[in-house]
N, C-alpha and C positions, 0 to 999 in steps of 0.2 A: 279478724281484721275488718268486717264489715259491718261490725257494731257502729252507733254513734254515742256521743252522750246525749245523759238525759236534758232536758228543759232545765235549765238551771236560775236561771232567774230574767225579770224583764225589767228590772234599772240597770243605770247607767254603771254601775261598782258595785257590787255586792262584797263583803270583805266579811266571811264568817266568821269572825274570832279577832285578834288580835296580832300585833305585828310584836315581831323580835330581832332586836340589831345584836350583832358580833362584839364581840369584844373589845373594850377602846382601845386595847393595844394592836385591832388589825390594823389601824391605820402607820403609814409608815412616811416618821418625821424627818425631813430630811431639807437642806435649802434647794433650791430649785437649780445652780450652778455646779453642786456636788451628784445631785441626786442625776442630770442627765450625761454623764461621764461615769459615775460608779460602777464597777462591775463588767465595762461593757470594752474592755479596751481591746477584748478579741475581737471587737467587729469594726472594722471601717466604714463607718457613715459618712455617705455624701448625699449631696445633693440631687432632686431627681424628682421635684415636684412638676406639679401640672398646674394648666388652669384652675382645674374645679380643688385641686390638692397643693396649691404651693410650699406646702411644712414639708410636704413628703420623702423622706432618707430612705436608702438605700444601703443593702450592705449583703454581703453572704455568708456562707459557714459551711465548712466542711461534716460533715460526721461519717459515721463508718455504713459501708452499704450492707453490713452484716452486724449487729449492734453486738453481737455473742463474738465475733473477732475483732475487739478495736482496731487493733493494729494491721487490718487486710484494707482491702482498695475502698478509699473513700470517694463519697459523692457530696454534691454542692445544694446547697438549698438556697434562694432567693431569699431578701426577707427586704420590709420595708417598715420602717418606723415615721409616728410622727410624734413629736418628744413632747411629756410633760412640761407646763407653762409654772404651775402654782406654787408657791413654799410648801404645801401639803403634798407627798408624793407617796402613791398609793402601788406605787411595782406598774409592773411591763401588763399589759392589757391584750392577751394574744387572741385576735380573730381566724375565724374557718368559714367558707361560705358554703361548704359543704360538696357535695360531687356523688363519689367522689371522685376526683379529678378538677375542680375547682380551685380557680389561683384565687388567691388571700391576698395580694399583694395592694390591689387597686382598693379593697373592702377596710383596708388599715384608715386612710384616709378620708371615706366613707362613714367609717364606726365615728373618728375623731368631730367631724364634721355636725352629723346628726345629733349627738349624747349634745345635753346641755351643755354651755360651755364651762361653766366650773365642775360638771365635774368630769368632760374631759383632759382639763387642765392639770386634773389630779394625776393623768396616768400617763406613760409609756405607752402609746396605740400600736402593736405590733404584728401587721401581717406576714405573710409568710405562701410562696408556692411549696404544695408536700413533695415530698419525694416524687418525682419520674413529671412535675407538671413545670408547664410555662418554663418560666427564665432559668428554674433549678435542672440541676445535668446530674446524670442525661435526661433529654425529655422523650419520652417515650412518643409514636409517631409509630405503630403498626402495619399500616395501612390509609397513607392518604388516600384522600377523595371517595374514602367507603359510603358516606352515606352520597354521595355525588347521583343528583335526579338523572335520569326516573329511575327508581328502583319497583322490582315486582313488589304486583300488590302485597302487601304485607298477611292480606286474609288467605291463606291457602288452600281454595276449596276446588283447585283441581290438583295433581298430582305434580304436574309441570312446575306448577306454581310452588307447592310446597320444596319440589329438588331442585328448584333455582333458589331460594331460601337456603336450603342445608347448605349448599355447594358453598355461601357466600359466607355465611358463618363459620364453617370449616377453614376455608381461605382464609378467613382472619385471626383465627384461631393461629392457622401454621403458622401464617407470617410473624404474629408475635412471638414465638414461640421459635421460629430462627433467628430475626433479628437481637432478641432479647434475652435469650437461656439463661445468662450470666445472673439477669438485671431481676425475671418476674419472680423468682422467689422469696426477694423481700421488698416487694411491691404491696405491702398490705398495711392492715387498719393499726398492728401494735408495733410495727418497724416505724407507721408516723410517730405513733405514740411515744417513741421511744426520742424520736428526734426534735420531740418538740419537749422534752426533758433536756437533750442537746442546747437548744435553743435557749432555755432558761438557764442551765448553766453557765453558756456564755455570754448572756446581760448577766449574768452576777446576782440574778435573785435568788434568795433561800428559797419564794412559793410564788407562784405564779396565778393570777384571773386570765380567767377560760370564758368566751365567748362565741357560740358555736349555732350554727344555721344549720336544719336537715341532717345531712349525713354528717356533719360537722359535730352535732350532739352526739352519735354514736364513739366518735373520736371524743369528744372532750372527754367521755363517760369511761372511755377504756383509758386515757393515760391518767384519771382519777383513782381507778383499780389497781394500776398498777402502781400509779405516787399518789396515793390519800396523802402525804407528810405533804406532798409540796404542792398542792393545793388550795389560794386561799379567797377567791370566790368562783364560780360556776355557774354560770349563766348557759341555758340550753333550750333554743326556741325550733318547733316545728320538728316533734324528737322520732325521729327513728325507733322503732321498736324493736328493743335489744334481740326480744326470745323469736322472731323469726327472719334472722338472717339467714342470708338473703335471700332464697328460693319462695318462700311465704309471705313475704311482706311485700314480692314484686305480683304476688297473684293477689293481695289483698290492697296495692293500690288499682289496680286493675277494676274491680267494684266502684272504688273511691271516686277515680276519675269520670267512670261513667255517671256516678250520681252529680258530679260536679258539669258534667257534657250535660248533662239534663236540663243541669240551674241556668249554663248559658241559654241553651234554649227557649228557658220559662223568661230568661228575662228580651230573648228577643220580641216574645210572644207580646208581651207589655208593650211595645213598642210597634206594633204594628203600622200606627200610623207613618213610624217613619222609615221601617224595613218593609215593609209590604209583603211580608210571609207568609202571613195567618197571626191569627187571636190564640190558636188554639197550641200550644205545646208540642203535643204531638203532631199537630200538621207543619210545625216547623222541622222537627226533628224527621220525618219521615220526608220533607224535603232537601234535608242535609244532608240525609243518605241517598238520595236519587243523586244528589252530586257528586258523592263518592263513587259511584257506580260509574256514573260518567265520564270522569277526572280517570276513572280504571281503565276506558278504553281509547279517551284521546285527552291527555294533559293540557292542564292549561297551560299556554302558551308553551307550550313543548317541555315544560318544564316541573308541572306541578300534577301528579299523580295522584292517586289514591294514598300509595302511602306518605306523600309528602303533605299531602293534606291532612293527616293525621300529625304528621309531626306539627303541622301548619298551626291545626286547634288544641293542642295537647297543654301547648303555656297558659291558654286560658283557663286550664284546671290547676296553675300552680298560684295565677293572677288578673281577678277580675276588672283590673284595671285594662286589659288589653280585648276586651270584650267589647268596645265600640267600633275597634279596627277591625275584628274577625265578622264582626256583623256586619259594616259595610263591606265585606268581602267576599260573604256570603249571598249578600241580597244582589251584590252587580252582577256575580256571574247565574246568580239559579235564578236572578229577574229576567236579569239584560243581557245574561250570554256573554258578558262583559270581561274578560280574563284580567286586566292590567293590577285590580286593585287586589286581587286573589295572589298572583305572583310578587307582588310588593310585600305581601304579609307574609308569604313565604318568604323573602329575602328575610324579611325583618326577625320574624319568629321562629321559623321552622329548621333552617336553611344552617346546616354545619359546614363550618369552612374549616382555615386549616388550624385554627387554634382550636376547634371543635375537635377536630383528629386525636389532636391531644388529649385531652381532656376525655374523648370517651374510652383510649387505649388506656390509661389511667386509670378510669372507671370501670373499664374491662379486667383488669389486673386485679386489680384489690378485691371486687365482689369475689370476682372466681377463685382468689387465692383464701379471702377471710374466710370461707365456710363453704363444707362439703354442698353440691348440687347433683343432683339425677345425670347420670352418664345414658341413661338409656333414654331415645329419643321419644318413645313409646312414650314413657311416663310425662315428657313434656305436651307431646301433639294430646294429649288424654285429657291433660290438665288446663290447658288454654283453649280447646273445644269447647268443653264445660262450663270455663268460665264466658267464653264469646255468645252462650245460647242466653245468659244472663246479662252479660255487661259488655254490648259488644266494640266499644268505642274504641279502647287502645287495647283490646285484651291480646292478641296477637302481633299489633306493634309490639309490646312490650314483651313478649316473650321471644320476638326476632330480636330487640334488641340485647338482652340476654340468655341469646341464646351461644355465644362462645363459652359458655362456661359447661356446656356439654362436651366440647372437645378441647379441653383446657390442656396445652401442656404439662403445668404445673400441678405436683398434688396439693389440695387444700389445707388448712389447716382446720382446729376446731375451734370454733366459737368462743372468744371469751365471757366468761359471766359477771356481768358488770356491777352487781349489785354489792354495796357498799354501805357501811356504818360508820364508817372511819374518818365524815368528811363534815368539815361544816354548814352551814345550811345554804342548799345548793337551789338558785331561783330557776323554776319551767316555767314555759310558756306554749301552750296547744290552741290550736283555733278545732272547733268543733265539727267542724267540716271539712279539715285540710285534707286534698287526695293522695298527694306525695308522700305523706307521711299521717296516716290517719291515727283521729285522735284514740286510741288504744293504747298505742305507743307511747302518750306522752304520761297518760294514767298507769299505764306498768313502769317507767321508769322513777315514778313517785313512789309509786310501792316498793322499787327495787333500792334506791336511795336513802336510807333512813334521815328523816330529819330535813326533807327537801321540801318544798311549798309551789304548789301548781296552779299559775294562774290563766284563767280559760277566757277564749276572746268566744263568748256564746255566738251560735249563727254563723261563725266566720268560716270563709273558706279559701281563703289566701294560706300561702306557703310561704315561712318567714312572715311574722307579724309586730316584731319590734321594730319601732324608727322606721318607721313604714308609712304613719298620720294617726295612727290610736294612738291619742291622749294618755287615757287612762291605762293602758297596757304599760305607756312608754313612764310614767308615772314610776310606777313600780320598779322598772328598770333602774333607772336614775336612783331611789331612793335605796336601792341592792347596791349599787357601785358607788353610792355615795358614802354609806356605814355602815353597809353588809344588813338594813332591815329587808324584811322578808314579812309576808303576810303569814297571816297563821289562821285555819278553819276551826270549823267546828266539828269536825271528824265528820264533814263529808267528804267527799272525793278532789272537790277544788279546793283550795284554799281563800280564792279571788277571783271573782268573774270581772269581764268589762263585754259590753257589747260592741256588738262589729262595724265596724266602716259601713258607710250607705256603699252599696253599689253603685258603680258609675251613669251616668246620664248620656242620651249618647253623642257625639259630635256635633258640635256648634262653629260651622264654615273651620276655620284653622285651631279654634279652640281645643286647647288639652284637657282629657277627660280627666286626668289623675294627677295627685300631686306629683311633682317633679323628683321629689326623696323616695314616694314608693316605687316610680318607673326607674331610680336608677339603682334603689337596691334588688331588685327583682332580676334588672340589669346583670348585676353581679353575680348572685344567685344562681340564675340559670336554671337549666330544668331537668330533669330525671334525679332529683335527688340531691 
């Protein structure tokens, strides 16, 4: 997991080989007045746009909370569509922002928004909250106010510290585990899988395009496995690495982020003139940490701790767009002693409230239930030691924050093996420095895919990289969902490189650093996954 890729090229595109589009009969002809009613009479769509989404429907659907007993107690899934426009109508277009615990719902509108507009006119944009999240019931809700400041430091290197830690994982552990007996057993990656087969049944399509962010890809990649037939494109950016769910892929972004805490660093370093840090990298970084130390033994402003401030700079390893705000946030309090703009970033970034609740019991659920984890705590305190003497950034946040999966009520399941012959040519997309999900993962699910095409955003270290402001990424996209082409190598590793977004410059009085598409997909997105 701590591999990178190699140097892959230094223009703008590199396209090894030759591209290959699908068959002209994937497109799917139909008039634009039959085509948004066909198939879909089980669902009632209303109204339920927004500002920034005014197309935006709404609708629900029952499926079984146990897919192996239809006929036993059903649960509700949220879902939201925004309808095909064109005479050309290409099926239902399901989006995932990944999690998992991640609502889909807002991201429908989003996806429709962003894609060029012919050819989202071609589709069905259809979000959806998974089982146990947001609007879908029940929604799972463990333990509100769990991350609720200040919490012990997250590093525990006295003993106090460490059994204030167990106690609090253990307690979230039980609570779910009362409130839910019923519910977490089929709380996991192939019960969505299965329901988002539901979901395709009830719009009335024979195959369905799959569009999936982070943990999102993991999920495309399993309801693929298990319906290659009703699969008819695949889209999978910022991919999860199948072969080490989830115990190894949380120690191996652990490395990732830390090389990503470095890069914010190197780039405050740049900037001296207007953070007044140091020139020197490390003399930034070894001032970041005299904060945390600090923050350890009186919060800013009552509120922002040691480990909150790790939550605080953690998104800046999913989005270097939010690297202007964490720098001024940085430099007012370890300048000026300054707390206000430190606690604002916390609001803004760190800070889980109570839709967070949800979304991490959710995300608490599925990991622990998808795949066995270490019952013995040993093997954890052993394993995030080791990694903190190397990467010490989030490497024990992140083992607190998975650490309920040590006293999981529920037993696990095994791992599915995702890997597939059976599917038409299926588009990736990895940035070569993403931490969340490092590029490993996006190179094994090439190899695991037969007949897939991976295209690499060289340098890049954002999380989620399409319809983000890469041109040449977002290119690709378009030209996949437009006639199912896909690039094709030369039997190297990528298929197609594009180079990365400049990093951001840093605040200019009220000016915004990033475009407004990547702050609100990021928005969506979210962080851990």
């Amino acid at each position: 997991m701590r591999s990178r890729a190699a140097v892959l090229c230094g223009a703008a595109v590199v396209v090894a080989g030759s591209f290959t589009a699908a068959p002209a009969d994937a497109v799917i002809r139909r008039t634009a007045p039959t085509a948004q009613t066909a198939g879909a009479a089980g669902l009632a769509w209303q109204k339920c746009g927004t500002t920034d989404y005014p197309t935006l429907q709404c609708a629900s659907l029952q499926v079984p909370l146990d897919h192996a007993n239809p006929g036993g107690r059903q649960i509700t899934l949220a879902l939201t569509r925004v309808p095909h426009t064109a005479q050309s109508y290409q099926g239902p277009l399901l989006v995932n922002p990944g999690g998992p615990g991640g609502s889909g719902r807002t991201l429908a509108g989003f996806v429709a928004a962003a894609l060029p507009k012919d050819v989202a006119a071609q589709y069905d944009v259809i979000g959806f909250d998974p089982r146990g999240v947001g609007r879908s019931t029940p929604a799972l809700t463990c333990e509100p106010q769990y991350f609720k400041a200040v919490r012990p430091d997250s590093v525990p290197d006295t003993d106090e510290l460490e059994q204030a830690g167990l106690t609090r994982v253990k307690a979230f552990a039980d609570a779910c585990g009362k409130k839910y007996a019923s519910v977490l057993p089929y709380i996991d990656t192939v019960s969505s899988a299965r329901d988002i087969d539901a979901i395709r049944t009830a719009l009335g399509a024979e195959r369905v395009n799959y569009f999936g962010y982070s943990y999102g890809t993991y999920l495309g990649a399993v309801y693929a496995k298990l319906f290659p037939q009703r699969v008819r494109r695949l889209v999978l950016d910022s991919i999860v690495d199948p072969t080490g769910v989830w115990y190894d892929d949380n120690i191996g972004q652990d490395y990732a982020f830390d090389d990503r805490h470095r890069a914010l660093m190197t780039w405050i370093a740049q900037y001296d003139a207007t953070y007044h840090l140091g020139d020197d990298p490390s003399q930034v970084e070894a001032k970041w940490y005299a904060m945390r130390a600090a923050l350890a033994k009186r919060p800013a402003g009552g509120k922002v701790g040691a480990s909150e401030l790790d939550d605080t700079f953690m998104p800046g390893g999913y989005y270097n767009g939010y690297w202007p705000y964490l720098a001024e946030a940085f430099a007012a309090y370890s300048r000026d002693k300054k707390a206000d703009l430190l606690v604002q970033a916390y609001d803004r970034f760190g800070a889980v409230d109570t839709a967070g609740d949800n979304g991490y019991s959710v995300y608490a659920a599925v990991q622990c239930r998808d795949a066995s984890w270490p019952r013995d705590w040993n093997q954890w305190r052993k394993d995030a030691w080791a990694v903190h003497e190397k990467a010490p950034f989030i490497s024990w946040n992140n083992t607190w924050y998975n650490a309920p999966c040590a006293f999981w009520p529920t037993p696990s399941r095994q791992p599915l093996n995702i890997a597939n012959a059976e599917l038409p040519p299926v588009l990736l997309f990895q940035a070569t420095d993403d931490a969340a999900t490092p590029y490993p993962g996006g190179a094994a699910v090439h190899r695991l895919l037969a007949g897939s095409s991976l295209v690499v955003e060289q340098g890049g270290g954002n999380h989620g990289i399409t319809l983000s402001g890469n041109a040449c990424l977002d290119e690709y996209l378009a030209a996949y969902l437009t006639d199912g082409t896909v690039p094709r190598g030369d039997g190297g590793e990528a298929d197609a490189v594009c180079v990365r977004t400049p990093d951001p410059k840093p605040l200019t009085g009220k000016a915004a650093s990033t475009s407004s598409r990547g702050s609100a997909l990021h928005g969506l997105l979210g962080h851990h996954g």
